[in-house]
RODO-2510 file (C-alpha; in nm, 4 decimals, decimal comma):
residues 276
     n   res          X          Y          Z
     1     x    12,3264    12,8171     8,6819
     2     x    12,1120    12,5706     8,5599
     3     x    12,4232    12,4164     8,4058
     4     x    12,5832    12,3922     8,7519
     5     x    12,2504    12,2372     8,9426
     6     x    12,2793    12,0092     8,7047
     7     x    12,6013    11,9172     8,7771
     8     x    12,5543    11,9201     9,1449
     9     x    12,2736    11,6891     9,1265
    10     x    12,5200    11,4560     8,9208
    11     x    12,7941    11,4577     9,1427
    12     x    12,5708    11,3952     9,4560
    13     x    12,4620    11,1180     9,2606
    14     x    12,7820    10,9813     9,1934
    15     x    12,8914    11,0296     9,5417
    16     x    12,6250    10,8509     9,6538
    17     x    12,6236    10,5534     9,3802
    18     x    13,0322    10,4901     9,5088
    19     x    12,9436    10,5318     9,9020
    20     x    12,6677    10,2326     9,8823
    21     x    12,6304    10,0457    10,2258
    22     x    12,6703     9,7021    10,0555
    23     x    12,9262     9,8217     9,7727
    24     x    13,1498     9,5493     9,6012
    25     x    13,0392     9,2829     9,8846
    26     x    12,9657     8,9514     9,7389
    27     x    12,6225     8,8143     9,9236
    28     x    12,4672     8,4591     9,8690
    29     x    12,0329     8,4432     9,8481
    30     x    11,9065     8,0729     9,9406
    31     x    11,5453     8,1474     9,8922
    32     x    11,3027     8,0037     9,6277
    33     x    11,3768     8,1277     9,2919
    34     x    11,0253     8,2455     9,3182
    35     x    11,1056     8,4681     9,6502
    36     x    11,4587     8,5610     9,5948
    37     x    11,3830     8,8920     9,3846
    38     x    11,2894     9,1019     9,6836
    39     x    11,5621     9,0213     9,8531
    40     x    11,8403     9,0318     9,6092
    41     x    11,6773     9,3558     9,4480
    42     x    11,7236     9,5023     9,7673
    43     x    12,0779     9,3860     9,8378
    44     x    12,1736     9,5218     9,4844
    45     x    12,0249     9,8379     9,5189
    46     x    12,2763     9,8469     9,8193
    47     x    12,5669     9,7942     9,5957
    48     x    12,5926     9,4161     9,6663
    49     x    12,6757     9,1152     9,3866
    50     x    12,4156     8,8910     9,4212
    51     x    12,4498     8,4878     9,4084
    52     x    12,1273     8,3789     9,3853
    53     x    12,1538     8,0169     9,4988
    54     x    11,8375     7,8590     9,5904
    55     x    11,8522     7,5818     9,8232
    56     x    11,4766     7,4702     9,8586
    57     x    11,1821     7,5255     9,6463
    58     x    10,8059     7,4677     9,7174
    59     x    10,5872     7,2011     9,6317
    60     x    10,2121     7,0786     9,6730
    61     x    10,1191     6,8749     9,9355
    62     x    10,1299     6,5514     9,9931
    63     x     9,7518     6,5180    10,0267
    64     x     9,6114     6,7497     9,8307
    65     x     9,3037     6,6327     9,8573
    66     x     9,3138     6,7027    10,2368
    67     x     9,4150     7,0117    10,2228
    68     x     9,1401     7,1197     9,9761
    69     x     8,8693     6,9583    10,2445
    70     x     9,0166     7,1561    10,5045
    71     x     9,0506     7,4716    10,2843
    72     x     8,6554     7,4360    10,2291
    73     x     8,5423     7,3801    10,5185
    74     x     8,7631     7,7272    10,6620
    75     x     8,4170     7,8761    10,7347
    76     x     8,3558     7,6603    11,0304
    77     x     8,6237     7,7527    11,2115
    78     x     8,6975     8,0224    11,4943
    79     x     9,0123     8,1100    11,3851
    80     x     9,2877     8,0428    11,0427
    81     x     9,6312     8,0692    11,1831
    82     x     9,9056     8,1162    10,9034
    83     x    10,2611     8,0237    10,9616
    84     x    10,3710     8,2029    10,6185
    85     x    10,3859     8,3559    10,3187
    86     x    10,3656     8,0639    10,1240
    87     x    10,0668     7,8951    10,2714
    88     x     9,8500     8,1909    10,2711
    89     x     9,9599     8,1676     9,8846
    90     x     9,9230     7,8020     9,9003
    91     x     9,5236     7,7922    10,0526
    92     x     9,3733     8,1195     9,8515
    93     x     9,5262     7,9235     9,5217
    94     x     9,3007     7,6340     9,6093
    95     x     9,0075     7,8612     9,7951
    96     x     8,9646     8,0231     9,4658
    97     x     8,9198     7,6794     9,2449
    98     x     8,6204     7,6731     9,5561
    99     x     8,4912     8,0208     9,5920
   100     x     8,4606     8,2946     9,3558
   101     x     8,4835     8,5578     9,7158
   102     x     8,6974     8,5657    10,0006
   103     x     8,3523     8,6882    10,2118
   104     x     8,2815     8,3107    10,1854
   105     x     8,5492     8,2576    10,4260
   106     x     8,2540     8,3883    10,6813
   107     x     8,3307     8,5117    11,0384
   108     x     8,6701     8,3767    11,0908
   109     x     8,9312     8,5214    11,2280
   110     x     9,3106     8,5220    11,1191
   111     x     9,6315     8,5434    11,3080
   112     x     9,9947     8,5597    11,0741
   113     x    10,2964     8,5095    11,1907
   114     x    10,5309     8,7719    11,0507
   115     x    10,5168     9,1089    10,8799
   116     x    10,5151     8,9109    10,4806
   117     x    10,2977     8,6993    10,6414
   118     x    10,0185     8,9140    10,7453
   119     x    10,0894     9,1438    10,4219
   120     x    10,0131     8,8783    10,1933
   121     x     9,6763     8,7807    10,4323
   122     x     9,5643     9,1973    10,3632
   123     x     9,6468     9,1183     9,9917
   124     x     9,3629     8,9106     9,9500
   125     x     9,1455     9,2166    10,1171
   126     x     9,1124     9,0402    10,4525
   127     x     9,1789     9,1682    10,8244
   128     x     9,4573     9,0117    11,0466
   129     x     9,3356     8,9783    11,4007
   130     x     9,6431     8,8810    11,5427
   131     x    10,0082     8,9514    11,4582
   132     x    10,2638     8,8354    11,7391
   133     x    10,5867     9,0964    11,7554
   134     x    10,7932     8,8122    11,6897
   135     x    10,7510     8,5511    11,4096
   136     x    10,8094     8,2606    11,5345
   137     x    10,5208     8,0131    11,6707
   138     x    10,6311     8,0369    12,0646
   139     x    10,4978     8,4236    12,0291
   140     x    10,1431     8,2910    11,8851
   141     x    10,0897     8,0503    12,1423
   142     x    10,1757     8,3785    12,4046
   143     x     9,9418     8,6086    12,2388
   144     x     9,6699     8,2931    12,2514
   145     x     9,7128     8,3263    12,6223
   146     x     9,6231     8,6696    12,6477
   147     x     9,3352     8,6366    12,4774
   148     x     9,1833     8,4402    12,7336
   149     x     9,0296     8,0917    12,7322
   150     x     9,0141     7,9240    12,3739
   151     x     8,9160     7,5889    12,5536
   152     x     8,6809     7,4606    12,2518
   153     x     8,7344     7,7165    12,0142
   154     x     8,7842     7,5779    11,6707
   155     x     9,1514     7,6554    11,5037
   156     x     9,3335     7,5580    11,1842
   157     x     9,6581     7,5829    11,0973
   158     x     9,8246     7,6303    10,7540
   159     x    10,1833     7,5158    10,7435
   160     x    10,4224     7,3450    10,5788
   161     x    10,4709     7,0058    10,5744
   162     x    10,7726     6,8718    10,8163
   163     x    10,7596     7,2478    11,0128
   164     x    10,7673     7,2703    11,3906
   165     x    10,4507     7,1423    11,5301
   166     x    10,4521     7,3351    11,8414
   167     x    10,2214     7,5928    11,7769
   168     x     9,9228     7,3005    11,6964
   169     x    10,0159     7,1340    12,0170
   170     x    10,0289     7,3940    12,2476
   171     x     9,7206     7,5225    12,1082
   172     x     9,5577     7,1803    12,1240
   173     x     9,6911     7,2041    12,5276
   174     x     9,5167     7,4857    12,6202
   175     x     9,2355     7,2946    12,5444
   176     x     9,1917     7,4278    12,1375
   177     x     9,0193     7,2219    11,8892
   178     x     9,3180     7,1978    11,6106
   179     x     9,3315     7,0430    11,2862
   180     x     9,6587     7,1170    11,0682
   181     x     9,5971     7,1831    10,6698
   182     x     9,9560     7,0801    10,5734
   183     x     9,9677     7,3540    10,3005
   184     x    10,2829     7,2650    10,0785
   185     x    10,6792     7,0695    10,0763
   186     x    10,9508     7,2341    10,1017
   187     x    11,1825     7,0577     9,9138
   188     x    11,5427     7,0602     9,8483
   189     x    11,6498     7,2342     9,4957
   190     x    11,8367     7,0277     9,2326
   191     x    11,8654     7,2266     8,9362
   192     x    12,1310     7,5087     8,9209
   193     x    12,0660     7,5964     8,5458
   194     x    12,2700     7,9696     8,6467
   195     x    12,6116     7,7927     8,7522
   196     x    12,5905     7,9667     9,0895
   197     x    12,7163     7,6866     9,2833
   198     x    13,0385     7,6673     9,0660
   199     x    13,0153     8,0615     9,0846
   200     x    13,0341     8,0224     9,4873
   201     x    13,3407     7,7806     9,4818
   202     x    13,5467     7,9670     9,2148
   203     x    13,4934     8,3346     9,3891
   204     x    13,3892     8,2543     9,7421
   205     x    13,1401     8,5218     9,8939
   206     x    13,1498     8,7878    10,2124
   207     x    12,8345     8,6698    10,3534
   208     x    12,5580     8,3841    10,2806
   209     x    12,1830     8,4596    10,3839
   210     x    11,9143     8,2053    10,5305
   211     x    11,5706     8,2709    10,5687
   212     x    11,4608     7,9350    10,6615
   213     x    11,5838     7,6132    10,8723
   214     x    11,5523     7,4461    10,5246
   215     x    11,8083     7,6730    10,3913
   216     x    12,0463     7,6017    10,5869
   217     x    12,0030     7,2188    10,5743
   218     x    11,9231     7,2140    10,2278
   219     x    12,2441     7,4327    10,1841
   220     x    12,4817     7,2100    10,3812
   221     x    12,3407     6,8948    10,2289
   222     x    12,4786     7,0408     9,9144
   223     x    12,8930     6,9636    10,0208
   224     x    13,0039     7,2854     9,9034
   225     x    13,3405     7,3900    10,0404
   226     x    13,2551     7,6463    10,2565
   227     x    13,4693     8,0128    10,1077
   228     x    13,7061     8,1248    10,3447
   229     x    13,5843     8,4149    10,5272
   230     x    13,2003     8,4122    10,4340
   231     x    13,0037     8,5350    10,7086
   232     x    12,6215     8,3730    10,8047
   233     x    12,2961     8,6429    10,7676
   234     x    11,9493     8,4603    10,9630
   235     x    11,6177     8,6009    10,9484
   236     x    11,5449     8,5195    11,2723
   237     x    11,6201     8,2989    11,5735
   238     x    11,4600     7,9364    11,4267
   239     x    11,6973     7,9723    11,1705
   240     x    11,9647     8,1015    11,3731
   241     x    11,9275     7,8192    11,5846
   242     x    11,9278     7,5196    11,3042
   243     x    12,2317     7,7134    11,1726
   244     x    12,4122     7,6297    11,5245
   245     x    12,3001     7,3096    11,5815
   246     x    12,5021     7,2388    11,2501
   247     x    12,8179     7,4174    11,4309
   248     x    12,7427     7,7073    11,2003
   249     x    12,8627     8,0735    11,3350
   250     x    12,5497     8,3581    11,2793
   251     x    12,7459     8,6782    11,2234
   252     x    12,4156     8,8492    11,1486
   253     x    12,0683     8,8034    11,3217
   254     x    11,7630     9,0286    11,1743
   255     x    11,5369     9,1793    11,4647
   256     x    11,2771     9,2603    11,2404
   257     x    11,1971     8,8823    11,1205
   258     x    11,1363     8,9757    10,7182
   259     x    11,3540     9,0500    10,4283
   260     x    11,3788     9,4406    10,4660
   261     x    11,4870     9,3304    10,8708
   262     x    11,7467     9,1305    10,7289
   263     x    11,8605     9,3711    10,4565
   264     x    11,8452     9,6559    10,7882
   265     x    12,1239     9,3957    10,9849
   266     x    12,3830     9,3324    10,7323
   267     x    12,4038     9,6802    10,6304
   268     x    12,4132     9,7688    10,9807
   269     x    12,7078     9,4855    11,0188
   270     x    12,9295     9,5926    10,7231
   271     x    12,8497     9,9371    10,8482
   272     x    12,9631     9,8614    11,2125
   273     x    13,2566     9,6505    11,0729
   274     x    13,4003     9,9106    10,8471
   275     x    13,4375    10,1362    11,1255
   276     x    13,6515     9,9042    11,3205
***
């Protein structure tokens, strides 16, 4: 019997191994090399072949200098607004050089704009006051709003250097005082030491993944021939939108603006598009 289970349990196994959402489906990752494990991990684990192409990869700031002012001085302010992953990374790297405690950040309060965003804010033991449903910076300035008057309230913002400035200037509208600590560059990637560009244009791909406006410029700026049939994956409707403006199709939207939200859509499209 115990033969048999055994067996059983291998066969399930097996069954399941072959029925994988993502089986045999060749899938592109633009990220960083630094960020594209979590994704592609996840993708494989789905039976995908993962490209890992990155398209941009992430630099210090211009000003350094600045930025390590502003990050000192974050006890002053009324609120720390993070944009993303990366610049929470980006200003506790230099906090740190500063502070030997994140309690010398004082009484300030945070807001994060997405789910990896916020995560990686709780990483560093610290409590998110405000997390918008939707990542992108319009949602912020909304949930702002409800929080009544911030007319004088001190706020900075960590971004990226060259990202949308709406969210300081609607901020700074409503009467906010807003200085921006310009956090790191995203800049474009050169080196391709794994030969996945050549990889791309000799086997083509089902679907190619962006998870940042930068990805998709950075991608396009590369003058690959676009594979016949690859589909477009976006994390969300910034990127969706850049992707357009560039007379780029999205096939695949996440609603949940993170990697496992993403990873949720295209196995939901495959899914759907097997069954037509």
């Amino acid at each position: 019997v115990a033969v048999f289970g055994d067996v059983v349990a291998l066969r399930d196994s097996l069954n399941w191994y072959e029925k994988r959402p993502l089986l045999g489906k060749r899938i592109v990752v633009t990220r960083t090399r630094k960020q594209a494990g979590g994704l592609s991990n996840q993708l494989r684990a789905l039976g995908a072949h993962v490209i890992e192409l990155p398209t941009i990869r992430i630099e210090p700031p211009t000003n350094l200098r600045e930025f390590a002012e502003l990050v000192q001085d974050a006890h002053i302010y009324d609120w720390l607004v993070f944009t993303s992953a990366n610049g929470v990374e980006a200003f506790f790297e230099t906090f740190f050089k500063l502070y030997d405690d994140t309690r010398e950040i004082g009484g300030v309060r945070i807001a994060a704009i997405g789910p990896a965003t916020a995560q990686r804010v709780r990483d560093f033991h610290l409590h998110v006051d405000l997390q918008p449903e939707e990542s992108v910076a319009e949602d912020v300035v909304r949930e702002f709003k409800k929080q009544g008057s911030i007319e004088n309230l001190r706020i900075l913002v960590v971004r990226a250097e060259k990202a949308r400035d709406l969210l300081p200037r609607e901020l700074s509208a409503m009467g906010a005082i807003v200085d921006e600590a310009l956090a790191y560059r995203t800049v474009p990637e050169t080196r391709d030491a794994a030969g996945a560009r050549r990889q791309l244009t000799a086997t083509g791909a089902d679907l190619i993944t962006f998870t940042s406006s930068s990805t998709v410029e950075n991608f396009l700026a590369l003058g690959l021939p676009w594979p016949t049939g690859m589909r477009i994956a976006s994390i969300g409707p910034i990127t969706s939108s850049t992707a357009r403006n560039h007379g780029l199709k999205v096939d695949v939207e996440a609603r949940q603006h993170d990697v496992d939200g993403l990873v949720q859509a295209i196995t939901e499209f495959f899914a759907n598009e097997a069954k037509r």
